[in-house]
C-alpha positions as CSV (number, residue, x, y, z in Angstrom):
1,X,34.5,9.5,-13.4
2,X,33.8,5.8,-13.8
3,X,32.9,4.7,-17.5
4,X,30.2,3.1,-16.9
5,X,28.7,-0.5,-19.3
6,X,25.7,0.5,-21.6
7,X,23.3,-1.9,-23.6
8,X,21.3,-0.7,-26.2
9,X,17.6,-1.7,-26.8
10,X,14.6,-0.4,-29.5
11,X,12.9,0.1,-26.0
12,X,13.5,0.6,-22.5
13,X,10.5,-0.1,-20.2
14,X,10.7,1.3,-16.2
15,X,8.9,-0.5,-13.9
16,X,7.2,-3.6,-14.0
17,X,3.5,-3.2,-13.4
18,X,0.5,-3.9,-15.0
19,X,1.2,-0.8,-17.4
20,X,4.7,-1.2,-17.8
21,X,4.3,-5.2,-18.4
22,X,1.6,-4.6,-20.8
23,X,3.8,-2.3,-23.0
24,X,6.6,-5.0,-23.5
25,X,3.6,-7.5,-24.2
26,X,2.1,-5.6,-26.8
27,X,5.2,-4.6,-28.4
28,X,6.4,-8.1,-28.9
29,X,3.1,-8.8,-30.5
30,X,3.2,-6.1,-33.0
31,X,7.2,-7.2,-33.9
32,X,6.0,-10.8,-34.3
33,X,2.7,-10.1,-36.2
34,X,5.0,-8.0,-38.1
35,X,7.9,-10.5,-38.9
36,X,10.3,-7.9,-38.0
37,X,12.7,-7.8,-34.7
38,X,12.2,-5.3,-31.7
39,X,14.4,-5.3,-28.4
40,X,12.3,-4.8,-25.7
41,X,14.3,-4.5,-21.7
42,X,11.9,-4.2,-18.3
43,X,13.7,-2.9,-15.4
44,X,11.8,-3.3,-12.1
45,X,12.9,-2.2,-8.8
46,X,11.5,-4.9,-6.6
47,X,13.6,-8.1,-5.9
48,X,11.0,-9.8,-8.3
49,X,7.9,-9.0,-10.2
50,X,5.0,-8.6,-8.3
51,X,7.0,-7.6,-5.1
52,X,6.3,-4.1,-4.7
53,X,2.6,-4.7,-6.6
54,X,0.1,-3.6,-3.9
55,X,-3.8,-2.7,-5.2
56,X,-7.4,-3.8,-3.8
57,X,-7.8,-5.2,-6.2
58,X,-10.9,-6.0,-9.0
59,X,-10.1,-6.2,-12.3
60,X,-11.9,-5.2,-15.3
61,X,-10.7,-7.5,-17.9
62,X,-11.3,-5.0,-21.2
63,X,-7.6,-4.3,-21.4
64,X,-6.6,-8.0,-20.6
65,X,-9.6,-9.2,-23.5
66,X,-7.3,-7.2,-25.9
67,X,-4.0,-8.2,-25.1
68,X,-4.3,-11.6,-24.1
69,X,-7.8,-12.7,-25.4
70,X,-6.8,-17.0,-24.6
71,X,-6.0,-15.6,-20.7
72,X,-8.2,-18.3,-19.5
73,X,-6.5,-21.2,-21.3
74,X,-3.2,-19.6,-20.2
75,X,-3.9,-19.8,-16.2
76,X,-4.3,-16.1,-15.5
77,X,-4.4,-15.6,-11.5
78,X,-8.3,-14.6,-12.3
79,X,-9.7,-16.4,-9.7
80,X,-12.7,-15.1,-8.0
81,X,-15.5,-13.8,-9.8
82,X,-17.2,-10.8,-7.9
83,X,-20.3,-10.9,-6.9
84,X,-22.5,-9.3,-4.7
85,X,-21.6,-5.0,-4.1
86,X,-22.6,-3.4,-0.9
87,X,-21.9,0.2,-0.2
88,X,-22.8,1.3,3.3
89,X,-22.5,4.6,5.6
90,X,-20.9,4.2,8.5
91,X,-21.6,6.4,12.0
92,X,-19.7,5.1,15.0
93,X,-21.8,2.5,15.8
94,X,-24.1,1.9,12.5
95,X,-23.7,0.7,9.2
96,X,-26.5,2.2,7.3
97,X,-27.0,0.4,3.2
98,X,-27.3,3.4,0.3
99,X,-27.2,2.4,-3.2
100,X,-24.1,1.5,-5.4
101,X,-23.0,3.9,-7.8
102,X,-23.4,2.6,-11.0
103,X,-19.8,3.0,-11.7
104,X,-18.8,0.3,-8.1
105,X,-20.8,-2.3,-10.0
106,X,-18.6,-5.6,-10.5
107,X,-20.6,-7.6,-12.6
108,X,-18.2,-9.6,-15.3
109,X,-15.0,-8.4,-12.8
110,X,-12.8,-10.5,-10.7
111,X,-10.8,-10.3,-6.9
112,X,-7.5,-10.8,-7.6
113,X,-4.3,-10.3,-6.0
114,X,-2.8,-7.8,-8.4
115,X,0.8,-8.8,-7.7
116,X,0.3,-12.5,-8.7
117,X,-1.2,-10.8,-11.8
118,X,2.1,-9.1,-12.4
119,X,3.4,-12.3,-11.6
120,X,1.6,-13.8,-14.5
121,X,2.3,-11.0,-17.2
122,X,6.0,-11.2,-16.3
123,X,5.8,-14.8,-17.1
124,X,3.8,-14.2,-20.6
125,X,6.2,-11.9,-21.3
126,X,9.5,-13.6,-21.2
127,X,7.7,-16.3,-23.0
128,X,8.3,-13.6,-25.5
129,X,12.1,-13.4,-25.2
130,X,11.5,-9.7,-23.2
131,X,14.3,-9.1,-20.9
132,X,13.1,-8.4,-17.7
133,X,15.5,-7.4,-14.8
134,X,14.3,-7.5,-11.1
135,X,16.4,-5.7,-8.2
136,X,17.6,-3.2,-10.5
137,X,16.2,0.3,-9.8
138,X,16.6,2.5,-12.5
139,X,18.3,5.5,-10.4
140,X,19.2,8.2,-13.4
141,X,17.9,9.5,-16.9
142,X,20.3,9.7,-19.6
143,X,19.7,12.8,-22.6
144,X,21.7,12.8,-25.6
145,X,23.1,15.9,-26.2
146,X,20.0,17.3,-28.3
147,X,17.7,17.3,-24.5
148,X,16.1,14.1,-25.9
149,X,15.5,11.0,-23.8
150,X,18.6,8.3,-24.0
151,X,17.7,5.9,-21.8
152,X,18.4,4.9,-17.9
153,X,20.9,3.9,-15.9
154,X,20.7,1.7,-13.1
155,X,22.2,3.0,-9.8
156,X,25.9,1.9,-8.5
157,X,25.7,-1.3,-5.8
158,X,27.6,-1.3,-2.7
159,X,27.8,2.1,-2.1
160,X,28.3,2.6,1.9
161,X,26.1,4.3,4.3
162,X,28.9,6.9,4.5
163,X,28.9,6.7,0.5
164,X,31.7,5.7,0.2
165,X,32.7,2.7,-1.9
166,X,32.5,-0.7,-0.1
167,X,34.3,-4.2,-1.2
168,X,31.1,-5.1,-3.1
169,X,30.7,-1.6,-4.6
170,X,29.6,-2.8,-8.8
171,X,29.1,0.2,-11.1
172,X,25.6,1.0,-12.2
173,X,24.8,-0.4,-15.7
174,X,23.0,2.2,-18.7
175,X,20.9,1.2,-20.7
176,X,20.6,3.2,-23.8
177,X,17.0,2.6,-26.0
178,X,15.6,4.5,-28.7
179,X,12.5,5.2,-26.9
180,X,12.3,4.7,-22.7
181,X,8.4,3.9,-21.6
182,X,8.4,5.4,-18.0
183,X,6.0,2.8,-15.6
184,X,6.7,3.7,-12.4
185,X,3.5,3.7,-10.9
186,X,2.3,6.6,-8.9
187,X,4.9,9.2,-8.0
188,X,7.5,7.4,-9.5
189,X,11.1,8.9,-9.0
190,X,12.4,9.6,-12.7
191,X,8.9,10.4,-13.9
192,X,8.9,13.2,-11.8
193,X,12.3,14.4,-13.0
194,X,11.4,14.0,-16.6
195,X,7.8,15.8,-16.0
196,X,10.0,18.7,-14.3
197,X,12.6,18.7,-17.4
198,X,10.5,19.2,-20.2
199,X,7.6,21.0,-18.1
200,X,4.9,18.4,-18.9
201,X,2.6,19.5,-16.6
202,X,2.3,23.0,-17.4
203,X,-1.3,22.8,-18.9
204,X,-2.4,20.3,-16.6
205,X,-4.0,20.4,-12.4
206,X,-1.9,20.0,-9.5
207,X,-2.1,16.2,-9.2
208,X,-3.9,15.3,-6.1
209,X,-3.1,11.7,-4.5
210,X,-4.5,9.2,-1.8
211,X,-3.0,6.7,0.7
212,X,-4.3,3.2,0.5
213,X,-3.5,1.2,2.9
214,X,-4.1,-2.9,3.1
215,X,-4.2,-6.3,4.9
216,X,-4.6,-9.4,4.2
217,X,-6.4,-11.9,6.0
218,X,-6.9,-15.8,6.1
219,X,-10.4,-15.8,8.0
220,X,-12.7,-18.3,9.3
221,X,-14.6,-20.2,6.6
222,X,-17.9,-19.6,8.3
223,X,-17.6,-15.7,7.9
224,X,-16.0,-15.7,4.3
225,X,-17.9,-15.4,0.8
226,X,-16.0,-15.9,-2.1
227,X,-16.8,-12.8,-4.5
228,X,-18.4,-10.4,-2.1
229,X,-16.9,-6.5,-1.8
230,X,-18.2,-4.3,0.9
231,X,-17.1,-0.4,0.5
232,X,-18.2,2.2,3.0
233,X,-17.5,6.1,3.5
234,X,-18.1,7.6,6.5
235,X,-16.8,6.7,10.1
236,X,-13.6,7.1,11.4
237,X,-13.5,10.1,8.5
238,X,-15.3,13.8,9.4
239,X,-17.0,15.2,6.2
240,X,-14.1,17.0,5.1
241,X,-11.9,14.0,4.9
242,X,-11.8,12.2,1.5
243,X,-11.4,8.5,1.7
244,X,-13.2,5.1,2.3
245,X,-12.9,1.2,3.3
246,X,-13.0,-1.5,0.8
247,X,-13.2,-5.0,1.7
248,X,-13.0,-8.1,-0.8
249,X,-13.2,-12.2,0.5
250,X,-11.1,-13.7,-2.5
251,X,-10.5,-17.4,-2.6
252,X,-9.1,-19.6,0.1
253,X,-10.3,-17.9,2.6
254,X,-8.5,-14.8,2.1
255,X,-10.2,-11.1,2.4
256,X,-8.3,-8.2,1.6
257,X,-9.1,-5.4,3.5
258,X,-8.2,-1.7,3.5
259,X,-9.0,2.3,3.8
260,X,-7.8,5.0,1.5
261,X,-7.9,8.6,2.6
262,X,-7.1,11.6,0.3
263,X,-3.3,13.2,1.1
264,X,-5.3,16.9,0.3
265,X,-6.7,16.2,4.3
266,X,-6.3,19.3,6.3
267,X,-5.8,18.2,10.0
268,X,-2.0,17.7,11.0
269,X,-3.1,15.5,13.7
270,X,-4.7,12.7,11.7
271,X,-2.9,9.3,11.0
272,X,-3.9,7.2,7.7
273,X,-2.5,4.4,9.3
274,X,-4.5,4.9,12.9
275,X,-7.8,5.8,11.0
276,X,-7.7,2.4,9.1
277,X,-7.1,0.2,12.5
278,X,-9.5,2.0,14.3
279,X,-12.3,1.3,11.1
280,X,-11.7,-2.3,11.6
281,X,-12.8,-1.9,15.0
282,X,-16.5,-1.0,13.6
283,X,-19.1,-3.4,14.9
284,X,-20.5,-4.1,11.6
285,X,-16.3,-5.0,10.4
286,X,-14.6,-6.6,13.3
287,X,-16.6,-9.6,13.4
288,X,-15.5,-11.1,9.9
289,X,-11.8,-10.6,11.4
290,X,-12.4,-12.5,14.7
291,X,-10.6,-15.9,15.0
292,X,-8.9,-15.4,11.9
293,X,-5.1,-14.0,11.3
294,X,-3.7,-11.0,9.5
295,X,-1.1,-12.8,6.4
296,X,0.8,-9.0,5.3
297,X,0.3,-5.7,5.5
298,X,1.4,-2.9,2.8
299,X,1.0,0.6,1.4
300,X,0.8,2.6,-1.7
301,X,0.0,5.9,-3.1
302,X,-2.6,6.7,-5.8
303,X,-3.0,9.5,-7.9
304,X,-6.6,10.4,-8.1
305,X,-6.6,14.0,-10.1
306,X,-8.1,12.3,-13.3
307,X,-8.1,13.5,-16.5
308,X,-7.3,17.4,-15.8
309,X,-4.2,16.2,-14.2
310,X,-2.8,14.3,-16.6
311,X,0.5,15.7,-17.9
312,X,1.6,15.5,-21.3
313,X,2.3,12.0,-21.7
314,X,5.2,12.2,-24.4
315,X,8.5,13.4,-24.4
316,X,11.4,13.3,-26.9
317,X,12.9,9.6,-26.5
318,X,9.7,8.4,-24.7
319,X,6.8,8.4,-23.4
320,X,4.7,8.3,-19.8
321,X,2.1,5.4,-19.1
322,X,0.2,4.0,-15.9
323,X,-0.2,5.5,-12.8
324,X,2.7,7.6,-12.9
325,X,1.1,9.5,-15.2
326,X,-2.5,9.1,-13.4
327,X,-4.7,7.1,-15.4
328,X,-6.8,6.2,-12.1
329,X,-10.6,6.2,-12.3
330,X,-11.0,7.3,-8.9
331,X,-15.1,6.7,-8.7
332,X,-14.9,3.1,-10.2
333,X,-11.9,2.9,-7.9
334,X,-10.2,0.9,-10.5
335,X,-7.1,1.6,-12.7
336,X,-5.9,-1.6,-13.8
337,X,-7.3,-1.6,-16.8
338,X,-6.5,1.4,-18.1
339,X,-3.2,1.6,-17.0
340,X,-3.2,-1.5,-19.4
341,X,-4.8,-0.1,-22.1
342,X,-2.2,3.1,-21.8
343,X,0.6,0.7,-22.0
344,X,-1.0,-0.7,-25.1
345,X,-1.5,2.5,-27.6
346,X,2.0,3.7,-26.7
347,X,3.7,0.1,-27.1
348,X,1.6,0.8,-30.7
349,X,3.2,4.2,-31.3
350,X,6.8,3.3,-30.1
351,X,6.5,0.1,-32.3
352,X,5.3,2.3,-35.6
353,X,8.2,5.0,-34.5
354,X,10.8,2.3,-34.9
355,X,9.5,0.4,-37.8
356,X,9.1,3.7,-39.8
357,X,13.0,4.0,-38.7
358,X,12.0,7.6,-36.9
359,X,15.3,9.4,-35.1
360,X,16.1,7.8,-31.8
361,X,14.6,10.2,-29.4
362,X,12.1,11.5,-31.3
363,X,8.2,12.0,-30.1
364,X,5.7,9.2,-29.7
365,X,2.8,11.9,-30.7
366,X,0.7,9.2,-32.1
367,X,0.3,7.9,-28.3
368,X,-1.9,10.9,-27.1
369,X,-4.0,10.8,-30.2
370,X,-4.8,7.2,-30.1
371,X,-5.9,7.9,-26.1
372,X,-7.9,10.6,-26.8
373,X,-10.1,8.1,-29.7
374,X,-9.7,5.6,-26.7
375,X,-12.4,4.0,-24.5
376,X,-10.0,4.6,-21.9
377,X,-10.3,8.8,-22.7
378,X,-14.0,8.2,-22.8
379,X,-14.2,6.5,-19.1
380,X,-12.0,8.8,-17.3
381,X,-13.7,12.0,-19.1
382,X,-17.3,11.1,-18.0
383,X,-16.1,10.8,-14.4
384,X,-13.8,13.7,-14.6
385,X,-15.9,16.2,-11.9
386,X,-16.2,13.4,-9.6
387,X,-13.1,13.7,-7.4
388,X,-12.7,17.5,-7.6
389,X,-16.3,17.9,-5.8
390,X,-15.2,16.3,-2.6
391,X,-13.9,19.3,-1.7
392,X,-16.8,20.7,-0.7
393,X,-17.6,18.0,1.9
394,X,-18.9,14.5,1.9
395,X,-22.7,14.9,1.5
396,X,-22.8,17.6,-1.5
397,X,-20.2,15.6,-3.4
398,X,-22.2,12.7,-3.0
399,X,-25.1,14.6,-4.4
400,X,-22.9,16.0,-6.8
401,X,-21.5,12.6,-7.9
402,X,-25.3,11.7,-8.7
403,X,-25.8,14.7,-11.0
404,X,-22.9,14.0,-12.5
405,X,-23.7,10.3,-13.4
406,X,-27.3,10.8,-14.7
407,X,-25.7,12.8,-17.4
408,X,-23.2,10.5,-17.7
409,X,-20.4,13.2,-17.2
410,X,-22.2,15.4,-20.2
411,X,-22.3,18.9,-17.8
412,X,-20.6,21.5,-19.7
413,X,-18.1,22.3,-17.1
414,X,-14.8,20.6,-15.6
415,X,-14.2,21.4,-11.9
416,X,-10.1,21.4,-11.6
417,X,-7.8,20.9,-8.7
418,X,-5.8,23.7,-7.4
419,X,-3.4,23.4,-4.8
420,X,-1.0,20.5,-4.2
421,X,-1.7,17.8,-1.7
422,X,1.2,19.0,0.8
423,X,-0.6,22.8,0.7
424,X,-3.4,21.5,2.7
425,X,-2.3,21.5,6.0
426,X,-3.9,23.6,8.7
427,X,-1.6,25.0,11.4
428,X,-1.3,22.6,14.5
429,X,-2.7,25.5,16.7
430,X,-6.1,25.5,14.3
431,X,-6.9,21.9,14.4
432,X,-8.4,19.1,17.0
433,X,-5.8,16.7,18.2
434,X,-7.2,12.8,17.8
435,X,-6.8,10.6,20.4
436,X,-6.0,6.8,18.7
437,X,-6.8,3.8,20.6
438,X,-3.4,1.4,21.4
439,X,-3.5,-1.4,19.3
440,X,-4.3,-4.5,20.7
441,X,-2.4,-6.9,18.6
442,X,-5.3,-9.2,17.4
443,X,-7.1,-6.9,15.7
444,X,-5.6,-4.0,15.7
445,X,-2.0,-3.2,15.1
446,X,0.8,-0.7,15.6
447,X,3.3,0.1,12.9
448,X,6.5,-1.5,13.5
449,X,4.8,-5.0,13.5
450,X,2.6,-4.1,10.1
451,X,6.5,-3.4,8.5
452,X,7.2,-6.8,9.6
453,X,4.5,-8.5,7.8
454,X,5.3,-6.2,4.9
455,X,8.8,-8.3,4.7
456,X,10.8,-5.0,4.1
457,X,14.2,-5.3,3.6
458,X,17.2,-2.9,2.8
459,X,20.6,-2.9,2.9
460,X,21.6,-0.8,6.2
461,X,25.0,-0.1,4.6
462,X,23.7,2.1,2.0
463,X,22.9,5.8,1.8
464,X,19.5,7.1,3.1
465,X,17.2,6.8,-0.2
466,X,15.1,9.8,1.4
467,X,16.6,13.3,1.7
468,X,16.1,16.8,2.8
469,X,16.6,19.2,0.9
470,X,17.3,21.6,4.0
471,X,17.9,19.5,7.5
472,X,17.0,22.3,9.6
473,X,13.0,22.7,8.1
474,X,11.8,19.8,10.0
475,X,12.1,21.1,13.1
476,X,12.0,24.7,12.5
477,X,9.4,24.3,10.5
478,X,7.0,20.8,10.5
479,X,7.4,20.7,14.2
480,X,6.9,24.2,14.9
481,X,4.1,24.7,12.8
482,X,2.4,20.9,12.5
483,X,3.6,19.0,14.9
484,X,5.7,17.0,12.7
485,X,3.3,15.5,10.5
486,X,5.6,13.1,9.1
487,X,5.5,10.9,12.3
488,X,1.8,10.2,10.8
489,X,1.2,10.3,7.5
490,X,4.1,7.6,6.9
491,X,2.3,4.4,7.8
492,X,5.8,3.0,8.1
493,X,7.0,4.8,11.4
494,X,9.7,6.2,9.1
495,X,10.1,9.5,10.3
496,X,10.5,9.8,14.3
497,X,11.4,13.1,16.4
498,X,13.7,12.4,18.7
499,X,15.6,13.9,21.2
500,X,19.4,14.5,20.0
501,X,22.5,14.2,23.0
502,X,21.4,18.3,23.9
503,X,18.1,17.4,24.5
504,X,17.0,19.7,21.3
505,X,14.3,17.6,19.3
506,X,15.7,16.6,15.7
507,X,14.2,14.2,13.1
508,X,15.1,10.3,13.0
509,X,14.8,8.6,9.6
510,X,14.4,5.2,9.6
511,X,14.7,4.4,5.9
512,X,15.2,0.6,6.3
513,X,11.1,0.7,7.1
514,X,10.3,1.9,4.1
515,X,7.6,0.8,2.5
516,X,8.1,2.9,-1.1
517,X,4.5,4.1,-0.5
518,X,5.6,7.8,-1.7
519,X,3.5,10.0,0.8
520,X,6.5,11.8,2.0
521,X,7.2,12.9,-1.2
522,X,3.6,14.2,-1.4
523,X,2.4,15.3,1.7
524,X,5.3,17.1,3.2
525,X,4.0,20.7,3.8
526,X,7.8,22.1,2.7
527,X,8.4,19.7,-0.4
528,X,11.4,19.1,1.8
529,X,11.3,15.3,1.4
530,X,12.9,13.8,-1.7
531,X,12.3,9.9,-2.5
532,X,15.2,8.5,-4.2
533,X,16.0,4.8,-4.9
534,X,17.6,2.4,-2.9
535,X,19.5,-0.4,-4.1
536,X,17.8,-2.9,-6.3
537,X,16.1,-5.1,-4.3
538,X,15.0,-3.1,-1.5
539,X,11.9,-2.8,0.1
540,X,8.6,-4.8,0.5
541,X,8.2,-8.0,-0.5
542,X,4.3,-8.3,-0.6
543,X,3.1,-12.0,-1.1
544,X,-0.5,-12.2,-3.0
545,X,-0.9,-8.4,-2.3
């Protein structure tokens, strides 16, 4: 067994998103405003910060008021005030206007491009002296020999596609920390592994999940408007389907565009990725997309449970904040901000942990009590029955959903989730095939040319980062029974079945289009699929996404 190097910190952050960013942030704030030293480490993934950053996005600024109250006079990537909402039903052929929920109102919020935000933290944060390392994917977590938390270790390089050791093969690095701050965003790899070891989501829902998927567009200047958003449910979606459009015109041109459907859909047959090129085909959306070109293209999971499906944030040795642990507000379709504000009350009980000299690896309790006195408790509680509802349709949830905010999320009940996303399925044999338009290349587009813009890169000489558990279940048992949903649910074109030299169908993995989007891992009926990670480095590149 190789020995491998080790660095010791105070704290070891995973991931470098707006959560994870914001917890090294606020901790060197606390260390300096308390005249005392604190050794704060960011490990991100992506080949820089802000590479594998994908969101809408508007921004509430609360969180961003408290941390960085100058962020004007610092150039924060705030840009584009929103301005007007519209939220419309679409048929096939008509967009019809309904009022915004309260909790879609912009006012005082901006359009911004949420990796050049990252961008931006990352920057504020070395300022700092926080050592931030990009293209280094945390790919282990380390326990001392008490079951508490250690630290992470950063997986071996130039390992071969056969795994064997190449010329370039470099030993992983660990990185040893007397509390580890897990920001992994949604589904992230080791916060899954740590929620399974110590059982943190015993008391808590199923989490339930979406896909969003984006482009971004330069249009014509006669058909943009700084600062408007335009949100729809409705058409392609039946009323079973969870999901919606969103569409933002940010500066320069530029409107983001994309659709987000709910991974607990029951069809086998339906394609995230088709149902979001064929809404753009709407007549009340395709206009604002003629004569203009599409920039990039990406993909992300979201974890939408809410507040009944948030685990147990703490562990011994650390601590779980943003997405990964689901801080979401699914109805205000924002979590920016309080993935932030997460980042910031356990950055506060880390930071007290180590200045009251507390044992290395011991529980950051004070983190969970400072959320629940939290605005950030308060916002996701009132909303809590929201998402849960939509299982009973479109139009009663929507009638629901205005019960819900008259009392301002005061009904003395919680509605819960209670199956996992990938138990949704109906067999092939009970559902309606969909018949998809062919992409027309102008407006419309197929897969393989949406990974291009997406700038994805791997290694090819490196093992596949996603595995089966058992290489026989997808066709014995995804193709028999579903038709080998994987071929659409990935909006990569990951997963292919293929015809192997007998002629026998098998499954193809193409892991060099991965777009680290985490459906597989979600949706697959079996639990079959297993995203690991690449080599540092790997994967999108997303550009003002």
């Amino acid at each position: 067994m190789v020995e491998r190097e080790y660095m010791e910190y105070d704290v070891v952050i995973v991931g470098g998103g707006p959560a994870g960013l914001t917890a090294a942030i606020r901790l060197k704030q606390l260390a300096a405003k308390a005249g005392r030293e604190v050794s704060v480490c960011l490990l991100e993934k992506g080949s820089e910060i802000g590479a594998h950053i994908l969101s809408g996005a508007i921004l509430e600024t609360r969180a961003l008021d408290e941390l960085i109250p100058d962020w004007r006079e610092r150039g924060a990537p705030l840009n584009t005030p929103a301005g007007s909402d519209c939220f419309r039903l679409l048929t096939e052929t008509e967009s019809i206007p309904l009022p915004t929920p309260p909790q879609m109102h912009n006012e005082g919020n901006y359009i911004i491009s949420l990796g050049n935000f990252c961008r931006w933290l990352g920057q504020q944060a070395e300022e700092l002296g926080i050592e931030i390392y990009p293209g280094f994917a945390a790919a282990e977590v380390l326990y001392h020999d008490d079951g508490s938390v250690k630290g992470v270790a950063t997986g071996d390089m130039g390992i071969g596609r056969d795994g064997e050791k190449t010329a370039a093969w470099q030993a992983g690095m660990e990185l040893w920390a007397k509390q580890t701050l897990f920001a992994e965003g949604c589904r992230g790899s080791l916060t899954q592994q740590v929620i399974a070891r110590f059982g943190l989501d015993a008391d808590s829902d199923p989490q339930t999940y979406g896909l969003g998927i984006k482009e971004l567009w330069e249009v014509s200047p006669d058909k943009h408007e700084a600062g408007r958003t335009v949100h729809t449910v409705g058409w392609p979606l039946d009323s079973e389907t969870y999901g919606g459009s969103f569409m933002y015109h940010l500066e320069d041109n530029l409107v983001a565009v994309g659709f987000v459907i709910g991974l607990d859909y029951k069809n086998p047959y339906l394609s995230p990725f088709e149902e979001f090129q064929r809404f753009k085909t709407h007549p009340s959306v395709r206009g604002v997309f003629e004569g203009g070109r599409r920039v990039s293209y990406g993909a992300r999971a979201l974890a939408e449970g809410g507040i009944q499906s948030l685990p147990r944030l703490v562990f011994p040795g650390g601590a779980l904040i943003g997405d990964g642990a689901g801080f979401m507000n699914v109805p205000k379709i924002k979590g920016t901000h309080t993935a932030m504000k997460s980042g910031m009350l356990a950055a506060q009980a880390a930071f007290d942990a180590i200045a009251a000299d507390a044992a290395t690896g011991s529980s950051l309790t004070a983190y969970p009590a400072a959320f629940r006195q939290s605005w950030a408790y308060d916002e996701l509680w009132k909303v809590r029955n929201i998402r849960p509802s939509f299982r009973w349709g479109l139009w009663p949830a929507m009638m629901y959903a205005s019960l819900e905010t008259v009392f301002c999320g005061k009904l003395p009940w919680t509605l819960h989730h209670k199956h996992g996303d990938h138990s949704s399925l109906r067999l092939a044999e009970d559902s309606t095939p969909i018949a998809y338009p062919k992409p027309d290349g102008v407006l419309t587009f197929d897969r393989l040319s949406s990974v291009f813009v997406a700038n994805v890169s791997h290694s090819e000489d490196q093992p596949p980062h996603l595995k089966l558990k058992d290489a026989t279940v997808p066709v014995a048992v995804n193709l028999a029974r579903y038709q080998a949903p994987e071929q659409r649910y990935c909006p990569a074109g990951v997963y292919e079945i293929v015809a192997a030299a007998d002629g026998a169908p098998q499954l193809q993995i193409n892991a060099a289009n991965c777009v680290h989007c985490k459906t597989c891992d979600i949706k697959d009926p079996m639990q079959n699929i297993v995203w690991t990670t690449p080599e540092g480095g790997g994967g999108p590149n997303y550009p003002n996404m």
